[in-house]
C-alpha positions in Angstrom: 85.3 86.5 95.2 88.8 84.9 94.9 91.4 87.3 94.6 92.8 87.2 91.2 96.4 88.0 90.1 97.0 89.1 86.7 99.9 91.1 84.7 99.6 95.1 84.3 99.6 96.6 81.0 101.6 100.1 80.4 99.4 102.4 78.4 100.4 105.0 75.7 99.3 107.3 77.8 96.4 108.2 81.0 93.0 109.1 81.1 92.2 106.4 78.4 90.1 103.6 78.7 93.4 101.1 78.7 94.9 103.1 81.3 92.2 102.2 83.6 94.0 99.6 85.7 97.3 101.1 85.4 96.1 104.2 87.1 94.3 101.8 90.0 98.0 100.0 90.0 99.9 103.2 90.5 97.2 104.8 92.8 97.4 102.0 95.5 101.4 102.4 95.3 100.1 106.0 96.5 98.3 104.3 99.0 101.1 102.5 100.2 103.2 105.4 100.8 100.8 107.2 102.3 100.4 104.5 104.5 104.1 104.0 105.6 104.7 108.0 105.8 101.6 109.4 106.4 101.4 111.6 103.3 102.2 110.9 99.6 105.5 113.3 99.7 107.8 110.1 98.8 105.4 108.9 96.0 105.3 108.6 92.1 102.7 110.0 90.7 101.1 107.9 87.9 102.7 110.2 85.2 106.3 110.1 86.5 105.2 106.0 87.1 103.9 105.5 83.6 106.9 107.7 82.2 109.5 105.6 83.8 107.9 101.8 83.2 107.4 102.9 79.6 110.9 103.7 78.6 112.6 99.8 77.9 115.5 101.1 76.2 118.1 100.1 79.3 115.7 98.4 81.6 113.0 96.5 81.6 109.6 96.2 83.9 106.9 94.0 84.2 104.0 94.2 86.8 101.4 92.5 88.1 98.4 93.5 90.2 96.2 91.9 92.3 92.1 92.0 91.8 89.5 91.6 94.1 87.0 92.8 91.7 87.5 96.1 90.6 89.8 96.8 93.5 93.7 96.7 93.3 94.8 95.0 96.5 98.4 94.1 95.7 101.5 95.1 93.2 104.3 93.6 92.2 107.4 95.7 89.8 109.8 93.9 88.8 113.1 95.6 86.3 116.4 94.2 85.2 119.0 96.0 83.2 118.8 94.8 79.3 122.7 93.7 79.3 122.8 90.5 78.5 125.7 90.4 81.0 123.7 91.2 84.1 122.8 89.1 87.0 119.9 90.3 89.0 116.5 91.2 88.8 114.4 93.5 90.8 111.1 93.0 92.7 108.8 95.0 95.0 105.8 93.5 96.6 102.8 95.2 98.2 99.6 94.1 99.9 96.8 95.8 100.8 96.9 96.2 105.1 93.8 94.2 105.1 94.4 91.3 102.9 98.3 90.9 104.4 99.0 87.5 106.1 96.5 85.7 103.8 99.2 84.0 101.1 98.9 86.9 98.7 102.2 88.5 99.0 103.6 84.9 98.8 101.7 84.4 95.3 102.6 87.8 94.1 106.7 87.2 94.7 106.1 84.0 92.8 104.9 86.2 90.0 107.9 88.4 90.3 110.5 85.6 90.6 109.6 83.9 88.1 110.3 87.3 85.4 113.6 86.7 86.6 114.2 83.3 86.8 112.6 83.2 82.7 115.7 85.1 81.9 118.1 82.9 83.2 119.1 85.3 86.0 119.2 83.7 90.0 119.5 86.6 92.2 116.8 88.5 93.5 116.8 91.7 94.8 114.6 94.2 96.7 114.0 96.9 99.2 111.6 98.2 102.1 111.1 101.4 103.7 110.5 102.1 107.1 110.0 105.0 109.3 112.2 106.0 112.1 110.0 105.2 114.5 109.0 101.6 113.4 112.7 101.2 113.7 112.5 101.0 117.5 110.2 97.8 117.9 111.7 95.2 120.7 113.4 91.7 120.1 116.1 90.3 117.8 117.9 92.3 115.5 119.7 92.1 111.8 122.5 93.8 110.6 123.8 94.1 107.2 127.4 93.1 106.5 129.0 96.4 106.4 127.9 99.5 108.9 126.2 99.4 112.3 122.8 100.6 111.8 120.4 97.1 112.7 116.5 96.8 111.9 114.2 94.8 114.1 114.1 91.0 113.0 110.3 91.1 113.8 109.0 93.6 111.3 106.4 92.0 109.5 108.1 92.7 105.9 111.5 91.8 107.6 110.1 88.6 108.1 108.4 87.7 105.0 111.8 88.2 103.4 113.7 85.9 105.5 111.0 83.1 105.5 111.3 83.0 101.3 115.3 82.9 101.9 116.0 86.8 101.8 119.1 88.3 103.6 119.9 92.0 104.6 122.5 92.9 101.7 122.6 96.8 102.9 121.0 99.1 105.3 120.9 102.1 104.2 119.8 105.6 106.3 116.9 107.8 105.4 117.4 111.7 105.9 115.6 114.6 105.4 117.4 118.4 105.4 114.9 121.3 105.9 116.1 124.1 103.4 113.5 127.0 104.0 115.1 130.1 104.8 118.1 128.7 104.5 119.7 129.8 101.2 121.4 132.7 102.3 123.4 130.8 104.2 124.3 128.0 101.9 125.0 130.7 99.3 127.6 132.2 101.6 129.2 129.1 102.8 129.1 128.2 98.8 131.4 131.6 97.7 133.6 130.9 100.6 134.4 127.8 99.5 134.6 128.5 95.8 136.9 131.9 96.5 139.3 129.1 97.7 138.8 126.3 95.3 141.0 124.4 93.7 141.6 123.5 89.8 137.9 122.0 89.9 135.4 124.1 88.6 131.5 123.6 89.3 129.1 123.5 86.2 125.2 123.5 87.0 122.2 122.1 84.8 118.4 121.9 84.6 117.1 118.8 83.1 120.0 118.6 80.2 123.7 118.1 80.5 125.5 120.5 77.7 126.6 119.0 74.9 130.3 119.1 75.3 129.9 117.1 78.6 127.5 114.8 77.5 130.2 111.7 77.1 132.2 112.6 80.4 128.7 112.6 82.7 127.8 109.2 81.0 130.9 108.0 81.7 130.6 109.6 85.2 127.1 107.9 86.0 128.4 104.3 85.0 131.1 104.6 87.6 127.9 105.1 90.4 126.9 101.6 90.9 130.6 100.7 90.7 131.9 103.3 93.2 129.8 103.4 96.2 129.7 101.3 98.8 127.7 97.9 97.9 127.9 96.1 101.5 126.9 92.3 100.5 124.9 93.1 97.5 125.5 91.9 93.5 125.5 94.8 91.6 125.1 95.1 87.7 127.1 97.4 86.0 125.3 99.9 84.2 125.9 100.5 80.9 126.0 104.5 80.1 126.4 106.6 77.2 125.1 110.2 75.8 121.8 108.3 74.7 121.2 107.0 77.9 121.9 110.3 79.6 119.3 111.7 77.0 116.8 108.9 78.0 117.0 109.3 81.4 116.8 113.1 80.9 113.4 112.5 78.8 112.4 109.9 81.2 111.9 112.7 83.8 110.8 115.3 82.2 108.2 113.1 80.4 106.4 112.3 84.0 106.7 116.0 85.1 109.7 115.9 87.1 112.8 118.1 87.1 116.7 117.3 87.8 119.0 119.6 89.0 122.3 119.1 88.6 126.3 120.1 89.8 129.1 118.4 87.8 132.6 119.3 89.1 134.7 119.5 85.9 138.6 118.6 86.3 141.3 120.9 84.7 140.9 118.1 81.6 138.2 119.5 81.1 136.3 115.3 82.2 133.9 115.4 84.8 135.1 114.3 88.5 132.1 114.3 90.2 128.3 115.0 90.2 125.0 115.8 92.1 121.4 115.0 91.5 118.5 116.4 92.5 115.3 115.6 91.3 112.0 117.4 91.2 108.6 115.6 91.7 105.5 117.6 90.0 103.5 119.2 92.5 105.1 118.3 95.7 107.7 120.9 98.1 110.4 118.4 98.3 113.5 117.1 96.3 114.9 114.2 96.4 119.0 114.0 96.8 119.7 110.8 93.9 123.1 110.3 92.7 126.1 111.9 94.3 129.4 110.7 93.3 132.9 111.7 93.2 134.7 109.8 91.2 138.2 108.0 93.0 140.9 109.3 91.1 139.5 112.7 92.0 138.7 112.5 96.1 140.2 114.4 98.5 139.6 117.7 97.1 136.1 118.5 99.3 134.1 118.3 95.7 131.3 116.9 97.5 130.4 119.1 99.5 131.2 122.0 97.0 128.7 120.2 94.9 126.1 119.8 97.0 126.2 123.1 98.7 125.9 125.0 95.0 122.7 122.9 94.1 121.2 124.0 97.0 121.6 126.9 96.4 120.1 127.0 92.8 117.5 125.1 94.1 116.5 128.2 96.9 117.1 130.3 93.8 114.6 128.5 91.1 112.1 126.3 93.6 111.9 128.5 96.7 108.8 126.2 97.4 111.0 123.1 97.8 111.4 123.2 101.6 112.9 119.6 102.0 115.1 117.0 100.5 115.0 113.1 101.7 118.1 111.3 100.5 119.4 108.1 101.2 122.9 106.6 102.0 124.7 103.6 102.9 125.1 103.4 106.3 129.0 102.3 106.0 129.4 105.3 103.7 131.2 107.6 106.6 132.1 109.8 103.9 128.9 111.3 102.5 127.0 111.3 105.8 129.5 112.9 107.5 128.8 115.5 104.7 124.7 115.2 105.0 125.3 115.7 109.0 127.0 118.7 108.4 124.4 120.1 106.1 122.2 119.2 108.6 120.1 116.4 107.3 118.6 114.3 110.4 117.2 110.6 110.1 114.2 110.2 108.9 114.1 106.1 108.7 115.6 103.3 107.3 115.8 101.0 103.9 116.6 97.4 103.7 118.4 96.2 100.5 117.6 92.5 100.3 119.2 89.7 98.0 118.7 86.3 97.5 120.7 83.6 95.5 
């Protein structure tokens, strides 16, 4: 039987007769991960999946799937900000490890592309994961334009990019800190920090920003994409207000997943800076998302101030939660010299790729 490629439909909700291939879509993304990690600790689960592909309010999705029979063998997701004013589209393409090297990945990226090109958009963008220890292979390698970290040019992914025109935008490094046991000691380095703080005082959250900094944290999570490092990517902007904040705060909570959160608040009472942690349903790890500290506010140690505090609620209300995974650019000296000192060690690598 030919193996058949057709466009995945996001249901109202799981467990339903419509959901059926959704749920066989998101449970081979499972697969994938568990593949490349060995366990399913960096996966979505359907719910969190479905939650975030439903919401269209400030981005958009479209997937496709591939069929042999009743079997998923192959994914596509491709997402674009709704701006009218943005440039780039998204796409991630997986194939099952026995039907890889057979054309399919090639036909599913032509699915994906062409989402993009329809909206009169002509650069493409997307990312792969890869252990440490695939990171180690012989041969050539490629570097992204800013940093020093280099992948091996003959990774099988890494080579499907470049053959349909793909380049290395951004490398960025995979960490993981192991917290258990530890709070006690990030609670004291926290209140010897604070004791000699400056004007900047820390305000925490679970799942929703207060009211009265609503505006400021919007305004604070548009400057992310605009502040970090971006090596030779395009980069949208992102277009933020209190309603996004709220959908993004729904978004989460709506698949079963928690964020955690340390704004640093500036005598003016805006917000300078902010961490995110984020909370997958029934796993014992976090995931470190946004941290930012925005420019006209460096140099006063609010990252690590941030960070340190949030771990510290997180010991406090998810003792379980034994390790966070984050992910940096590997030209951004700044924060990892912060992650090192926490303690995180690499865990692997992620190549940002963009053509056009």
């Amino acid at each position: 039987m030919a193996v058949e490629i057709r466009p995945i439909t996001f249901p109202d909700r799981l467990g339903t007769r419509e959901s059926v291939e959704f749920e066989r879509y998101a449970e081979f993304a499972i697969d994938i991960e568990v593949e490349r990690w060995g366990d399913d600790r960096l996966a979505y689960t359907p719910a969190e999946m479905l939650a975030m592909y439903r919401d269209e309010t400030y981005e958009m999705r479209q997937a496709f799937a591939a069929w042999d029979g009743g079997a998923c063998v192959g994914r596509t997701i491709t997402w674009w900000e709704r701006d009218p004013a943005a440039k780039t589209g998204t796409v991630i393409v997986e194939v099952a490890s026995a039907y890889r090297r057979q054309g399919l990945g090639s036909r599913l990226l032509e699915h994906a592309e062409r989402v993009i090109t329809d909206l009169g958009r002509s650069t493409y963008m997307g990312w792969v994961d890869y252990p440490i220890a695939q990171l180690d292979l012989p041969g050539p390698r490629l570097a992204a334009p800013d940093g020093d970290a280099t992948i091996p040019a003959e990774l099988p992914s890494v080579r499907f990019a470049t053959r349909h025109g793909y380049v290395i935008g951004q490398l960025e490094r995979s960490s993981a800190l192991d917290i258990d046991g530890r709070v006690e000691e990030f609670r004291t380095e926290s209140a010897r920090r604070e004791s000699a703080a400056s004007d900047y005082r820390l305000v925490g959250w679970i799942d929703h920003v207060p009211e009265a900094l609503v505006d400021s944290y919007a305004a604070a999570r548009a400057r992310m994409v605009l502040d970090v490092p971006a090596g030779g990517l395009t980069i949208d902007e992102e277009q933020w207000d209190a309603d996004r904040v709220r959908s993004h705060e729904s978004q989460a909570i709506d698949g079963g997943r928690n964020l955690l959160v340390q704004a640093a608040v500036a005598p003016d009472g805006s917000i300078a800076g902010y961490t995110e942690l984020e909370l997958p349903p029934g796993k014992t790890v976090a995931y470190q998302s946004d941290t930012l500290v925005l420019a006209a506010h460096r140099g006063h140690r609010l990252g690590m101030r941030m960070k340190l505090a949030n771990l510290v609620r997180l010991g406090e209300i998810a003792p379980e939660r034994t390790k966070i995974y984050t992910w940096n650019a590997d030209e951004n000296a700044h924060m990892l010299a912060i992650n090192i000192a926490l303690g995180f060690e690499p865990h692997g690598m992620s190549a940002e790729f963009q053509r056009g």
